[in-house]
N, C-alpha and C positions, 0 to 999 in steps of 0.2 A: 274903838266904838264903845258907847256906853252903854249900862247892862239896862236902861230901857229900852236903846235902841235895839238890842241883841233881843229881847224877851216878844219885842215886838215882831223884828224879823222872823224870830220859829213860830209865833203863834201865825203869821201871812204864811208859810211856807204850808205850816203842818194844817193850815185850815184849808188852803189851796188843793192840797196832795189828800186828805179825806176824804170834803167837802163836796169836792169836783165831781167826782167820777159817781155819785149815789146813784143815779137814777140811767146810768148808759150801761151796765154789763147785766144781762139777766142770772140770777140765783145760783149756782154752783153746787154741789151733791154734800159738800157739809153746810153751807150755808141755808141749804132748802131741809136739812135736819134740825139746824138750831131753831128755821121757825117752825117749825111740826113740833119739837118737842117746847118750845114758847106756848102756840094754839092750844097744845096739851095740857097743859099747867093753867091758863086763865079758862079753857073750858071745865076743865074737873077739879079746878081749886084748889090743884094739890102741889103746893109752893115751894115742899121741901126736898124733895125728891123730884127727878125730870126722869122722864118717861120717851120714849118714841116710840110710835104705833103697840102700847101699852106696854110693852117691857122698858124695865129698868134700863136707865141709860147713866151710865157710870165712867165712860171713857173721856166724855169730856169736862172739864171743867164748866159748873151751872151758872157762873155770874155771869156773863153774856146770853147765856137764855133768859134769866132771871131780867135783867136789863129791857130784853127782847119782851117777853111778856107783859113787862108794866108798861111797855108805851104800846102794846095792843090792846090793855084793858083801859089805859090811859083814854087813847083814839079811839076803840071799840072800831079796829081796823086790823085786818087779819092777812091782807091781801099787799098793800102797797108796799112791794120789797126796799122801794128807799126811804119812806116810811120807819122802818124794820130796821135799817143800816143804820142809823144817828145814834142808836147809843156803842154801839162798837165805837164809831165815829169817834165817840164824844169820849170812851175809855180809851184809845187809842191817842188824843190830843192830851188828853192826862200823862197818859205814859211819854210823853216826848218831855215833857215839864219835867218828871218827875228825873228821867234818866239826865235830864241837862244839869237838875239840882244837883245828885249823885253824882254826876263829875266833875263838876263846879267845885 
């Protein structure tokens, strides 16, 4: 198989396997913290630090809030959980590329 056809094949696979599913499963008890402390960050514009329900929040890694928050301030949309889900989405379809380069 040739390496367009293969780059093609992950990108149909891994866009299927993201893509798909945004808008059918409701929110989950981490996923409903990363957008609380998202909402948090574009309501009190405090971009460096992530917060939930105002204490510092340190256990998880910020780039997926951070993510999260610019396509809320982006859409000035606080609500639409699949909405909210595309840029994971979208780091997540990075990481499939990047780990194929690395063992390529």
């Amino acid at each position: 198989m040739s390496r367009n056809k293969k780059i093609l094949l992950i990108s149909l696979l891994s866009f299927v396997s993201f893509f798909s599913t945004l808008w059918i499963r409701s929110a989950d008890l981490m996923e409903s913290r990363n957008f609380i402390s998202a909402r948090e960050i574009v309501l009190n514009n405090e971009w460096f630090v992530t917060t939930l329900n105002g204490e510092y929040r340190f256990e998880k890694p910020p780039l997926p809030t951070w993510l999260t928050a610019l396509v809320m301030k982006i859409f000035n949309n606080f609500s639409d959980e699949w909405l909210l889900r595309v840029p994971v989405a979208l780091i997540c379809l990075l990481l499939v590329f990047y780990i194929y380069k690395l063992v390529k």
